[in-house]
N, CA, C and O atoms as CSV, one atom per row, in Angstrom:
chain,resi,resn,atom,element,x,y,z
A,1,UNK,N,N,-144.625,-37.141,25.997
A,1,UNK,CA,C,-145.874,-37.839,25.884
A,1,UNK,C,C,-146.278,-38.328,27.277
A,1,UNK,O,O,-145.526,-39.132,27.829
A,2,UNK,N,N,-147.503,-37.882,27.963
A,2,UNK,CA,C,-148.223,-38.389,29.099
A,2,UNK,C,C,-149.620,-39.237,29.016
A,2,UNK,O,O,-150.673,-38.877,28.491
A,3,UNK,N,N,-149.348,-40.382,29.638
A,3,UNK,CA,C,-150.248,-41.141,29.388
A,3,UNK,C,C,-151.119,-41.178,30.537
A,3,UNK,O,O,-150.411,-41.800,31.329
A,4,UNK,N,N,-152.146,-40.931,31.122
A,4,UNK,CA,C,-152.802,-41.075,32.662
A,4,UNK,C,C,-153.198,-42.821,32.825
A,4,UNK,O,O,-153.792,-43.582,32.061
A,5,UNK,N,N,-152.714,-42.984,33.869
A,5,UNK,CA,C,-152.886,-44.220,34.331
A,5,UNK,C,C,-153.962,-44.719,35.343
A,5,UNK,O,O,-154.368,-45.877,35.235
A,6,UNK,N,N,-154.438,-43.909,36.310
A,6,UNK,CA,C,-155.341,-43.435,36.563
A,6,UNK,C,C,-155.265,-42.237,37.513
A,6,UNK,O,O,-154.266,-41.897,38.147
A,7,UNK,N,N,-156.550,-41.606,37.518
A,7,UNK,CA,C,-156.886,-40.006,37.819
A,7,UNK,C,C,-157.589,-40.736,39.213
A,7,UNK,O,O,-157.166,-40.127,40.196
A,8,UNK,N,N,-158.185,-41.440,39.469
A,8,UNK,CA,C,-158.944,-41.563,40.994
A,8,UNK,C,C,-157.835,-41.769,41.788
A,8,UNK,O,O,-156.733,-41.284,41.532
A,9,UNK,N,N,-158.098,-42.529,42.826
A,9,UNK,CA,C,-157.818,-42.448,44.400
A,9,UNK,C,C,-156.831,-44.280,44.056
A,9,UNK,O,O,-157.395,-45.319,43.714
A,10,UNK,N,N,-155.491,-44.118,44.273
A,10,UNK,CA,C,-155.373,-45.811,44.111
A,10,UNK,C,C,-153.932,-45.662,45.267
A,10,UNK,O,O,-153.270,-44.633,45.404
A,11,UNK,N,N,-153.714,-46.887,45.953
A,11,UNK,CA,C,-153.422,-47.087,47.124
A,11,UNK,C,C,-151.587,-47.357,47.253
A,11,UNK,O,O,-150.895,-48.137,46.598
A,12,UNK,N,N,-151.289,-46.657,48.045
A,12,UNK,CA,C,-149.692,-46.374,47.782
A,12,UNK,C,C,-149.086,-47.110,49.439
A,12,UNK,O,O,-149.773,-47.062,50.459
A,13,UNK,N,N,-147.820,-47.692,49.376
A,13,UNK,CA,C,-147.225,-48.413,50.307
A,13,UNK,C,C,-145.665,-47.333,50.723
A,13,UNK,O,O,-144.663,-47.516,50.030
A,14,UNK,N,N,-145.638,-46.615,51.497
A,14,UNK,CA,C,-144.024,-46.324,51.214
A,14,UNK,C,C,-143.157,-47.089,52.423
A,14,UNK,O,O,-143.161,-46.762,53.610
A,15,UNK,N,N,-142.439,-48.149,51.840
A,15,UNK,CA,C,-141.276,-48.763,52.876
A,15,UNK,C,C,-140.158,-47.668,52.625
A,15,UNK,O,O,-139.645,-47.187,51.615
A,16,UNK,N,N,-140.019,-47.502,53.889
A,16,UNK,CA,C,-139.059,-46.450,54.446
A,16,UNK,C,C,-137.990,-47.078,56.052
A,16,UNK,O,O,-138.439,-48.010,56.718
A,17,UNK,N,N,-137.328,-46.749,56.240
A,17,UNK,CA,C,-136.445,-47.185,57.553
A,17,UNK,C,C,-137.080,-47.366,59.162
A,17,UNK,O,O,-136.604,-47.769,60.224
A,18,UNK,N,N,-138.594,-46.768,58.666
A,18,UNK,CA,C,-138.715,-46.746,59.975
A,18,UNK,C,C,-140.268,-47.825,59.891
A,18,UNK,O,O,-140.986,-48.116,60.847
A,19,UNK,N,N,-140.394,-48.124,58.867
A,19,UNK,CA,C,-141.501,-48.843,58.708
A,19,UNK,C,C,-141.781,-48.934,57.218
A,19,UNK,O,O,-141.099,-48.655,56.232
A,20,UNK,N,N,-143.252,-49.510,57.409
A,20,UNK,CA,C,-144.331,-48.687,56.229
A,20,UNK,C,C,-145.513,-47.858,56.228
A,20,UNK,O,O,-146.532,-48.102,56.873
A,21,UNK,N,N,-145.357,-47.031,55.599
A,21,UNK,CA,C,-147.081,-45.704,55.398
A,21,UNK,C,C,-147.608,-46.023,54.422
A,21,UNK,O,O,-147.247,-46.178,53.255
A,22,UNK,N,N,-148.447,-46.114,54.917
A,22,UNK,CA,C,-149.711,-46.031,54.092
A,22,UNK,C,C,-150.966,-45.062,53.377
A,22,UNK,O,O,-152.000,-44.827,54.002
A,23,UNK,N,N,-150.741,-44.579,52.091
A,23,UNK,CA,C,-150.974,-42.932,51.666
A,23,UNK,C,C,-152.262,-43.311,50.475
A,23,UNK,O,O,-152.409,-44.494,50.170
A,24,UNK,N,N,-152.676,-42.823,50.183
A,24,UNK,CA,C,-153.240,-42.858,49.164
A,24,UNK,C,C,-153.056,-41.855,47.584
A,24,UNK,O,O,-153.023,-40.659,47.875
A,25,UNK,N,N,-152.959,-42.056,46.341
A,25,UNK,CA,C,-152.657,-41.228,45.451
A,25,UNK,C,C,-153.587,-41.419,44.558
A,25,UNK,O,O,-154.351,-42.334,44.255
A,26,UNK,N,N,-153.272,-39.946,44.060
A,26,UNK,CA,C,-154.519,-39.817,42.491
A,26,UNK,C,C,-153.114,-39.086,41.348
A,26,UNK,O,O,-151.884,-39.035,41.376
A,27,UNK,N,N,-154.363,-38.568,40.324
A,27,UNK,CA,C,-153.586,-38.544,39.058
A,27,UNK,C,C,-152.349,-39.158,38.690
A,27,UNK,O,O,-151.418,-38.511,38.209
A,28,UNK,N,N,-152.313,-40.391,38.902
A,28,UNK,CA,C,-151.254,-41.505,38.676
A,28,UNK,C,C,-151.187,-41.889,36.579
A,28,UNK,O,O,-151.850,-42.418,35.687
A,29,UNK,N,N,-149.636,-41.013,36.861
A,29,UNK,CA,C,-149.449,-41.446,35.423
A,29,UNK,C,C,-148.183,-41.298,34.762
A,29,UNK,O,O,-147.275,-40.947,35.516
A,30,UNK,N,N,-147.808,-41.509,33.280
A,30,UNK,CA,C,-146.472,-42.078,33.051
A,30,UNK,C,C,-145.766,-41.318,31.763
A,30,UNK,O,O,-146.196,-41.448,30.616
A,31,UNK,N,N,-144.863,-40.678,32.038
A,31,UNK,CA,C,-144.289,-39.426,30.918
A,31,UNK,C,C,-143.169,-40.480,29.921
A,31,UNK,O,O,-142.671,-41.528,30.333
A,32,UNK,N,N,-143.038,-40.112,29.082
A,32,UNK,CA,C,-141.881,-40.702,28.001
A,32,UNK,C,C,-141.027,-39.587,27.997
A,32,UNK,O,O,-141.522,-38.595,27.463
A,33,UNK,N,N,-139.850,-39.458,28.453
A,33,UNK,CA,C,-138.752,-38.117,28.204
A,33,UNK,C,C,-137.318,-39.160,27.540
A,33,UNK,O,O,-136.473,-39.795,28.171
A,34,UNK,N,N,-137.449,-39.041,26.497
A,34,UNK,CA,C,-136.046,-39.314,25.890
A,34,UNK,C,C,-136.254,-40.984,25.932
A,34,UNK,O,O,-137.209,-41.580,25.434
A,35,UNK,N,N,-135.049,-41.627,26.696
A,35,UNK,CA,C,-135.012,-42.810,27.152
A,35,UNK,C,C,-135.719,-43.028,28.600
A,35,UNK,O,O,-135.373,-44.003,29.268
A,36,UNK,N,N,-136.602,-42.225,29.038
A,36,UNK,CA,C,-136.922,-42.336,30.600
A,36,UNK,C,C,-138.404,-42.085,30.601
A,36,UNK,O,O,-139.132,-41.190,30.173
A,37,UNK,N,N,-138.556,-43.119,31.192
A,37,UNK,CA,C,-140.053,-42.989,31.804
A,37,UNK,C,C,-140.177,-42.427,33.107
A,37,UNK,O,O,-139.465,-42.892,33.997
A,38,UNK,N,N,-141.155,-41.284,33.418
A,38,UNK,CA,C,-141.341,-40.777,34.661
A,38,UNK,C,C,-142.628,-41.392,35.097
A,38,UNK,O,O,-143.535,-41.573,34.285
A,39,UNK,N,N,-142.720,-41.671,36.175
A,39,UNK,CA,C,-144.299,-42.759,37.085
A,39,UNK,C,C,-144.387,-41.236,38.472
A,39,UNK,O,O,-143.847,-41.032,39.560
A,40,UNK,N,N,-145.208,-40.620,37.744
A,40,UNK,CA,C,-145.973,-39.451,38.796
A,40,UNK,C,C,-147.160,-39.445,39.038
A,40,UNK,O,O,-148.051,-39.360,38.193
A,41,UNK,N,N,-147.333,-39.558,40.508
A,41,UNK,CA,C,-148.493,-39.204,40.954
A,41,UNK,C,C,-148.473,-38.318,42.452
A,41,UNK,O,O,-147.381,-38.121,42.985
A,42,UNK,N,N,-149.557,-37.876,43.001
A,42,UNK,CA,C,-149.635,-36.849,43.913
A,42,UNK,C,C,-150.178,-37.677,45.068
A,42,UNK,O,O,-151.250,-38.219,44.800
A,43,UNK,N,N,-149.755,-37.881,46.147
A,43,UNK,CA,C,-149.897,-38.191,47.134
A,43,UNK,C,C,-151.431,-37.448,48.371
A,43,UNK,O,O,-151.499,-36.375,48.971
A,44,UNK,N,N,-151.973,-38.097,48.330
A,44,UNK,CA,C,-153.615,-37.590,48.907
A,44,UNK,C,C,-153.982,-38.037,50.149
A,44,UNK,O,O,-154.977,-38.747,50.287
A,45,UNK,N,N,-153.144,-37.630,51.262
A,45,UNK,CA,C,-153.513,-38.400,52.482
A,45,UNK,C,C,-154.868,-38.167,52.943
A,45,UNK,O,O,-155.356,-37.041,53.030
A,46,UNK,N,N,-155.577,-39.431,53.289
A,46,UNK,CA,C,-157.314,-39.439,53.152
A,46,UNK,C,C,-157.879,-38.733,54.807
A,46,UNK,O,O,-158.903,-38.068,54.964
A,47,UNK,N,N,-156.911,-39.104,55.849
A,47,UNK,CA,C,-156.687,-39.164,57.426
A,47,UNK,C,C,-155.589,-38.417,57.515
A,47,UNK,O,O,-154.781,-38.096,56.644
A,48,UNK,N,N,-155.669,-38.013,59.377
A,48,UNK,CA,C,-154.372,-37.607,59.993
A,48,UNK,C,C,-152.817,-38.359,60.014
A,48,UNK,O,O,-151.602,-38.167,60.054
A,49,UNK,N,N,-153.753,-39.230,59.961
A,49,UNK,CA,C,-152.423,-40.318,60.310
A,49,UNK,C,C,-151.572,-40.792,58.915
A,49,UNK,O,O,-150.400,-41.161,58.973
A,50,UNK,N,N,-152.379,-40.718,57.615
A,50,UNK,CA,C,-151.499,-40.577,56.707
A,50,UNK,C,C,-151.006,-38.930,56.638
A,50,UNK,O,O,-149.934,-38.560,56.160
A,51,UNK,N,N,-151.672,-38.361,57.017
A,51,UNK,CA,C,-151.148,-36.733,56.303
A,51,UNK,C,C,-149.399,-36.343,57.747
A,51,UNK,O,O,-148.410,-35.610,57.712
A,52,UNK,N,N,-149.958,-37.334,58.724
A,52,UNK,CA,C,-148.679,-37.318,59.435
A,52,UNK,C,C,-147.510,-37.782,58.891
A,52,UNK,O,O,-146.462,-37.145,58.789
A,53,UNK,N,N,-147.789,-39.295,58.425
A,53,UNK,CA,C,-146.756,-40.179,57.702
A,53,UNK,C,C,-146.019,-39.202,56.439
A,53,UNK,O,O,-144.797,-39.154,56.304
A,54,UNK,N,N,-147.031,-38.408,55.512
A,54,UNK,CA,C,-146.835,-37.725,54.621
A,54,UNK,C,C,-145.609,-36.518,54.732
A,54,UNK,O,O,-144.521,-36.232,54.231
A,55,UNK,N,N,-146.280,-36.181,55.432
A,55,UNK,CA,C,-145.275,-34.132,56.230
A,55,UNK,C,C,-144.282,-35.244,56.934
A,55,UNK,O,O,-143.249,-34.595,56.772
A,56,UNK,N,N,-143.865,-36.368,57.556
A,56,UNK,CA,C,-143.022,-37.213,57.531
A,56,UNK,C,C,-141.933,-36.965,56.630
A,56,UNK,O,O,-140.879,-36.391,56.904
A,57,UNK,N,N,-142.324,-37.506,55.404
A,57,UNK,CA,C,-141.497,-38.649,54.402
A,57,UNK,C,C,-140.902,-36.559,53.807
A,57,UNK,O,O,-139.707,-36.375,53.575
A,58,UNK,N,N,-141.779,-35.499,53.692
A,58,UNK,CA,C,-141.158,-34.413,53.393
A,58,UNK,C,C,-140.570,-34.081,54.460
A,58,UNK,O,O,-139.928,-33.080,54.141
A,59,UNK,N,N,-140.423,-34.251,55.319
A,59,UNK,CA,C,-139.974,-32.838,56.533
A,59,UNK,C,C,-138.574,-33.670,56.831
A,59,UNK,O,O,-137.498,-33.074,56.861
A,60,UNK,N,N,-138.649,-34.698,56.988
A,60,UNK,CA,C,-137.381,-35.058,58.091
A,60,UNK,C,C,-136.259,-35.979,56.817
A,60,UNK,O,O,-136.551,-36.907,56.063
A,61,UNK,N,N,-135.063,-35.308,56.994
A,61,UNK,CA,C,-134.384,-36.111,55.878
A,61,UNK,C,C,-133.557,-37.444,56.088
A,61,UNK,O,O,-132.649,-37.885,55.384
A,62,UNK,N,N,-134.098,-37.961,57.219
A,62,UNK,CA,C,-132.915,-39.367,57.074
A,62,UNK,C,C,-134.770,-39.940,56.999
A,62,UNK,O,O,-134.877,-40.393,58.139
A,63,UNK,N,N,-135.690,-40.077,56.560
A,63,UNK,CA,C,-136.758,-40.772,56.153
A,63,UNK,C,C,-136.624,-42.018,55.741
A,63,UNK,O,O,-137.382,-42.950,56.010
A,64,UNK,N,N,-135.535,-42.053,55.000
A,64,UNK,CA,C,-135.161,-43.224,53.958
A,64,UNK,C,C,-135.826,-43.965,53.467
A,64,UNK,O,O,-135.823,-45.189,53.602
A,65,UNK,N,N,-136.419,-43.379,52.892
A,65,UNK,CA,C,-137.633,-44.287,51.769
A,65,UNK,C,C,-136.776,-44.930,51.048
A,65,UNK,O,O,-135.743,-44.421,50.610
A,66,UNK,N,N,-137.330,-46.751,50.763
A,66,UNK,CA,C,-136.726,-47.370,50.126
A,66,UNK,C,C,-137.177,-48.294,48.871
A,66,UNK,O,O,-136.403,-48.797,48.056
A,67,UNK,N,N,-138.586,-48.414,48.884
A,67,UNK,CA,C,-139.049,-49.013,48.220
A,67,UNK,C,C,-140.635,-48.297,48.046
A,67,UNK,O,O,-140.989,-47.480,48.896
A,68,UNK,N,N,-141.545,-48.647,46.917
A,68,UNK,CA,C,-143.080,-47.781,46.812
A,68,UNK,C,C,-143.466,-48.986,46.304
A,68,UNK,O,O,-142.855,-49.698,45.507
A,69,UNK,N,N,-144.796,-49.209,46.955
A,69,UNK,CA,C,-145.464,-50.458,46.437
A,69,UNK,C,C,-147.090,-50.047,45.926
A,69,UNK,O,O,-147.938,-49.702,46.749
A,70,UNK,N,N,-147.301,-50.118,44.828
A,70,UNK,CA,C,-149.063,-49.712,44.246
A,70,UNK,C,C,-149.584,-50.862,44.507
A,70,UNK,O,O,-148.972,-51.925,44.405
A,71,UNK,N,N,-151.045,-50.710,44.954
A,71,UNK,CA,C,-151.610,-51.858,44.931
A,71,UNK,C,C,-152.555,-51.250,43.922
A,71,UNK,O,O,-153.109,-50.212,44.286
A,72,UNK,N,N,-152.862,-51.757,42.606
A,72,UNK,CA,C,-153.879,-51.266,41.503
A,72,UNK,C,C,-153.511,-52.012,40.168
A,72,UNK,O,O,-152.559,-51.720,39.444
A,73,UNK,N,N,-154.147,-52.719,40.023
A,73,UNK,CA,C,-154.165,-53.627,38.821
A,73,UNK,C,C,-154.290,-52.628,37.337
A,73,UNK,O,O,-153.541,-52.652,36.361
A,74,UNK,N,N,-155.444,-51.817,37.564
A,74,UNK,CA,C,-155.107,-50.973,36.182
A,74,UNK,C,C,-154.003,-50.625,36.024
A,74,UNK,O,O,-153.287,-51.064,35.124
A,75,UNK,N,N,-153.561,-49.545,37.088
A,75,UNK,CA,C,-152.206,-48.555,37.074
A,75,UNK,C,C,-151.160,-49.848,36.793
A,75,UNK,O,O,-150.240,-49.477,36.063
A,76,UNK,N,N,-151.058,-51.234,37.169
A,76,UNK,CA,C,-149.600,-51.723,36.777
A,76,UNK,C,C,-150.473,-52.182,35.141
A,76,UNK,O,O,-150.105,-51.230,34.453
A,77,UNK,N,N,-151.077,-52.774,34.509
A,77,UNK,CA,C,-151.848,-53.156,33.387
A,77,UNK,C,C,-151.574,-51.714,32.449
A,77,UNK,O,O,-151.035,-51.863,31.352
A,78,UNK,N,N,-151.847,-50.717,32.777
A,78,UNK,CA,C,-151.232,-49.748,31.717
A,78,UNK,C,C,-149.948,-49.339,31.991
A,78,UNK,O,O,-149.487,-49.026,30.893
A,79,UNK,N,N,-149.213,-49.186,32.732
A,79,UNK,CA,C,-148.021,-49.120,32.736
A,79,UNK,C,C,-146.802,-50.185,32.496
A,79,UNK,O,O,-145.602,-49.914,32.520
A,80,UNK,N,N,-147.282,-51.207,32.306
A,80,UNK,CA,C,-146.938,-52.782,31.692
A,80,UNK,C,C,-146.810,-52.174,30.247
A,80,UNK,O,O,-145.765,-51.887,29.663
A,81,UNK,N,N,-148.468,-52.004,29.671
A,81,UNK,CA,C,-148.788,-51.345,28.375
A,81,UNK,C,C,-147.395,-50.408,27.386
A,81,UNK,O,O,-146.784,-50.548,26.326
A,82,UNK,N,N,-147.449,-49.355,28.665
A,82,UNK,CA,C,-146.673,-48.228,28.308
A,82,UNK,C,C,-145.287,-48.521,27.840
A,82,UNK,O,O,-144.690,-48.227,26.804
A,83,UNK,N,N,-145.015,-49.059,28.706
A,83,UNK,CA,C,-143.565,-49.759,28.779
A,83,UNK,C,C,-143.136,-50.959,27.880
A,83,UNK,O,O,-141.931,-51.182,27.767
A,84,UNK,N,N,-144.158,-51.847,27.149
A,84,UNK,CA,C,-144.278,-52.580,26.435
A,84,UNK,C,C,-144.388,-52.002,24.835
A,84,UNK,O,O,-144.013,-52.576,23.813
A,85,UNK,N,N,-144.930,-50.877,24.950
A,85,UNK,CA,C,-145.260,-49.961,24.054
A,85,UNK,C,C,-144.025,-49.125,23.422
A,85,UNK,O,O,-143.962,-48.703,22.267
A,86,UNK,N,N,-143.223,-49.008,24.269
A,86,UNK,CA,C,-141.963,-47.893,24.226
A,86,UNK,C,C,-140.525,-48.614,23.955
A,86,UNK,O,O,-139.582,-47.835,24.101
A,87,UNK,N,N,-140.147,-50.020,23.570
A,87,UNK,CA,C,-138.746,-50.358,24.468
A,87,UNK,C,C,-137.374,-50.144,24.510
A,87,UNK,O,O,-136.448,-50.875,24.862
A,88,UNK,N,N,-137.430,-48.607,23.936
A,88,UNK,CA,C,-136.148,-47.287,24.112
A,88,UNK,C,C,-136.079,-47.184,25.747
A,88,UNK,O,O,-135.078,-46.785,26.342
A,89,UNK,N,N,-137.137,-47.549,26.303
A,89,UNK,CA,C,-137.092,-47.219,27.930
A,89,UNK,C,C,-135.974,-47.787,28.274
A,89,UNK,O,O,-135.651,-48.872,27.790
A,90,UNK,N,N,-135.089,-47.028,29.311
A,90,UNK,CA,C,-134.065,-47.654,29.831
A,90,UNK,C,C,-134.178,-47.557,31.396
A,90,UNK,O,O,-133.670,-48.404,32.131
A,91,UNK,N,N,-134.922,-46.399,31.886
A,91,UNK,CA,C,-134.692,-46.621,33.214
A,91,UNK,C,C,-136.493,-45.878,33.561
A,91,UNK,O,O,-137.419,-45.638,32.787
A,92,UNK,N,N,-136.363,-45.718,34.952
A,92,UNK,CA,C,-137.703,-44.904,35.118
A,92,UNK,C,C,-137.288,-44.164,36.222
A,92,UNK,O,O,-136.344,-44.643,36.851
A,93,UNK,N,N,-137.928,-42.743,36.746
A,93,UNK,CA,C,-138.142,-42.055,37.434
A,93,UNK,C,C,-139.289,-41.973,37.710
A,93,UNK,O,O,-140.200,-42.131,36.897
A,94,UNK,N,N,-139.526,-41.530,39.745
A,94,UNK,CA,C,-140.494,-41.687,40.455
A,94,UNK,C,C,-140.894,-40.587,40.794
A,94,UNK,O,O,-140.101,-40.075,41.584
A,95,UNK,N,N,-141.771,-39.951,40.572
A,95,UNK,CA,C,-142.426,-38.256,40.930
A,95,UNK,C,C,-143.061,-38.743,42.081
A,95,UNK,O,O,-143.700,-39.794,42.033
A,96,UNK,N,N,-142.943,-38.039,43.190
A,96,UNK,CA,C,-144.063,-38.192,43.862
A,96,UNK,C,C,-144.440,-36.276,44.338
A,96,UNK,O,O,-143.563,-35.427,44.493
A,97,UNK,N,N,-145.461,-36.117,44.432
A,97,UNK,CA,C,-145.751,-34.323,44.413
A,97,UNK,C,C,-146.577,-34.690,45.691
A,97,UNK,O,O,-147.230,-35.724,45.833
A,98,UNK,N,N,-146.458,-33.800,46.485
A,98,UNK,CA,C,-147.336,-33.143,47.655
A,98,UNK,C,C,-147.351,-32.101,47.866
A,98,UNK,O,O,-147.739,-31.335,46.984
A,99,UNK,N,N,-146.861,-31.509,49.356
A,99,UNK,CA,C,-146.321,-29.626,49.206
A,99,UNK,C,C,-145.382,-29.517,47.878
A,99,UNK,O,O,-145.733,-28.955,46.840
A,100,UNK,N,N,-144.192,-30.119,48.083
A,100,UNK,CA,C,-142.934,-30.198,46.758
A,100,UNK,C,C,-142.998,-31.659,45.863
A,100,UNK,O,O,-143.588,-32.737,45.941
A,101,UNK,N,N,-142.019,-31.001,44.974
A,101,UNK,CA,C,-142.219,-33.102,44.517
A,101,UNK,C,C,-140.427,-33.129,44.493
A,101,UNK,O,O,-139.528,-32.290,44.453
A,102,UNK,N,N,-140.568,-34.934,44.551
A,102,UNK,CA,C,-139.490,-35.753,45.005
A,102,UNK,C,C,-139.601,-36.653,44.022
A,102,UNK,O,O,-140.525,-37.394,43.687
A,103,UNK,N,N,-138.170,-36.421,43.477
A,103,UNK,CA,C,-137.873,-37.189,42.342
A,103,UNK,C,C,-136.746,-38.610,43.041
A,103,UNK,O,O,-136.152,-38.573,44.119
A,104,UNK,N,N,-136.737,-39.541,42.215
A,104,UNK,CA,C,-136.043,-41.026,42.898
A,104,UNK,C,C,-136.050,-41.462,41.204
A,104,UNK,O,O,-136.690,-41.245,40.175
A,105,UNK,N,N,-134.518,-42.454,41.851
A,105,UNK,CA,C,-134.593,-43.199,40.423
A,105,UNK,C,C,-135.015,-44.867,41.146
A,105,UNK,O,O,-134.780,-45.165,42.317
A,106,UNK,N,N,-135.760,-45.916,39.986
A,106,UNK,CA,C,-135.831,-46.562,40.481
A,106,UNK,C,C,-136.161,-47.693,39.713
A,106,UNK,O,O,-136.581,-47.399,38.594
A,107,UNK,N,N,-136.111,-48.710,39.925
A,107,UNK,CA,C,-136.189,-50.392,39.447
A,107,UNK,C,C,-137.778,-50.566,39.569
A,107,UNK,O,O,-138.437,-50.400,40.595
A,108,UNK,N,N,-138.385,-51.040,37.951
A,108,UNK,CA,C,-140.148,-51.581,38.580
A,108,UNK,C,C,-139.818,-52.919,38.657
A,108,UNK,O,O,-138.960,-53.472,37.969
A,109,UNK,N,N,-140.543,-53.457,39.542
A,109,UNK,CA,C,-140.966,-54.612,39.194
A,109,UNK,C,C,-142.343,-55.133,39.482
A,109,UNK,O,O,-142.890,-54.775,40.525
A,110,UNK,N,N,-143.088,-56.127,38.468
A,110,UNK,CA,C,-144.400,-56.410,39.142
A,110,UNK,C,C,-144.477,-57.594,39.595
A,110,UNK,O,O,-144.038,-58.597,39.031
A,111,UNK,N,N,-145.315,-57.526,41.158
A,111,UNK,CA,C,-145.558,-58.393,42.400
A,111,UNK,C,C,-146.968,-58.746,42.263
A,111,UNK,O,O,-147.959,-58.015,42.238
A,112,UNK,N,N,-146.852,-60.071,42.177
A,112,UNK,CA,C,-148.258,-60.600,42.862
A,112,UNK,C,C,-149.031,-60.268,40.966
A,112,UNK,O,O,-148.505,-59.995,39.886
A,113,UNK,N,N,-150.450,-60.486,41.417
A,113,UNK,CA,C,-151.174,-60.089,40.200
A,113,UNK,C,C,-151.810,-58.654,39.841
A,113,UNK,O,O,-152.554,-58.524,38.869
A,114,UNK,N,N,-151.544,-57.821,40.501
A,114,UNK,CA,C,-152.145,-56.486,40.226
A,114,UNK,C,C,-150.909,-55.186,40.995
A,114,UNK,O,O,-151.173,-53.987,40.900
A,115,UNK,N,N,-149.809,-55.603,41.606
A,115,UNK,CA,C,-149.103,-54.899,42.243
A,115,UNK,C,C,-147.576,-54.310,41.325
A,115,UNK,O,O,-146.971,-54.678,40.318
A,116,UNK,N,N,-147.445,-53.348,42.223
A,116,UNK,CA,C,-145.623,-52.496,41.539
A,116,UNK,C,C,-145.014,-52.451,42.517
A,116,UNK,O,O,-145.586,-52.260,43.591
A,117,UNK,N,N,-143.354,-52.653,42.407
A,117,UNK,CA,C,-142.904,-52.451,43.299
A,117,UNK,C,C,-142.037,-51.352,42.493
A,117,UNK,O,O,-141.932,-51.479,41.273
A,118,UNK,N,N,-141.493,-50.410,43.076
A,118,UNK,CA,C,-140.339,-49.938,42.796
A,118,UNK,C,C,-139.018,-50.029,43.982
A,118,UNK,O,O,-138.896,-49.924,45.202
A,119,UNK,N,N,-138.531,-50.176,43.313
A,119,UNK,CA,C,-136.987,-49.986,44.264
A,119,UNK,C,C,-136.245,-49.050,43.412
A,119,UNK,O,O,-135.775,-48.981,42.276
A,120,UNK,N,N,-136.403,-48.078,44.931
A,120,UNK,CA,C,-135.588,-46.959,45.178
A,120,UNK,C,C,-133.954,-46.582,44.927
A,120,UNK,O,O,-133.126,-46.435,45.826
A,121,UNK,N,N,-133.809,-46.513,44.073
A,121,UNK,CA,C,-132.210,-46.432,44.176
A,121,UNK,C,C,-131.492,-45.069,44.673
A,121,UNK,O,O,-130.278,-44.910,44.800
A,122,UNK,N,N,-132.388,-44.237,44.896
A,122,UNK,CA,C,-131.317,-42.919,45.727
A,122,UNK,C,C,-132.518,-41.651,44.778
A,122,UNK,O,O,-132.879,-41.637,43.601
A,123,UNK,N,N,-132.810,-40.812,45.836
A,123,UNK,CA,C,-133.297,-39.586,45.431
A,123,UNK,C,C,-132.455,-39.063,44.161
A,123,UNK,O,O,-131.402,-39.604,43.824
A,124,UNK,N,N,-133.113,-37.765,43.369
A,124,UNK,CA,C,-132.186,-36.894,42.423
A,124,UNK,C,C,-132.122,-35.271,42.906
A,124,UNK,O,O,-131.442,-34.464,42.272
C-alpha cells in the first residue's frame, strides 16, 4: 500500500560528515511492506550546486550521510497520519532515488512544528 505524501517540490536537509546539502525532492511518499514503512522520494536538485552536493552523496562512498531533515508540514502531517494509521509499524526505511536509489534504515522523529528528522542508522 502507497500513500503519496506529496508529489510537488518539498525541501530536503542531508547532514552528512562533511556538512549539510541542501536538495530539493518531489514525489514524496510512504509504502506499508509487512511491518515496515518505506519514506521514498526522488531527489530534484533545482541548481548546480545542489546537483553537485547530489552526484556527491552518490559518487563518493565515505559521504556519510547521517541524518535527513524535511522541512514540510504536510509530508510530516500525513506521515504522522500513516503511521498512526498502521501501528504493526516497527521500523522505517529511507528511499532516496536519483541516478540509483539508496536505501537506509532509520529512526523518525518530529522536530519543531512542521519538520522530520530521520536518523540514519547505516545504509542496506
Amino acid at each position: 500500500m502507497i500513500r503519496s505524501l506529496r508529489a510537488e517540490t518539498t525541501s530536503i536537509e542531508l547532514n552528512n560528515r562533511f556538512g549539510t546539502d541542501s536538495v530539493n525532492g518531489e514525489n514524496t511518499e510512504i509504502e506499508l511492506t509487512g511491518n515496515k514503512a518505506i519514506f521514498r522520494t526522488t531527489l530534484k536538485p533545482c541548481n548546480s550546486n545542489q546537483k553537485d552536493d547530489v552526484d556527491r552523496l552518490y559518487q563518493e562512498s565515505d559521504y556519510g550521510l547521517e541524518s535527513i531533515y524535511i522541512f514540510d508540514g504536510q509530508v510530516r502531517d500525513k506521515l504522522e497520519k500513516f503511521l498512526n494509521a498502521y501501528p504493526q509499524v516497527e521500523g522505517v526505511l529511507v528511499e532516496l532515488k536519483y541516478t540509483t536509489t539508496k536505501f537506509y534504515t532509520a529512526e523518525f522523529i518530529p522536530i519543531d512544528n512542521d519538520g522530520i528528522l530521520f536518523n540514519l542508522q547505516g545504509p542496506l
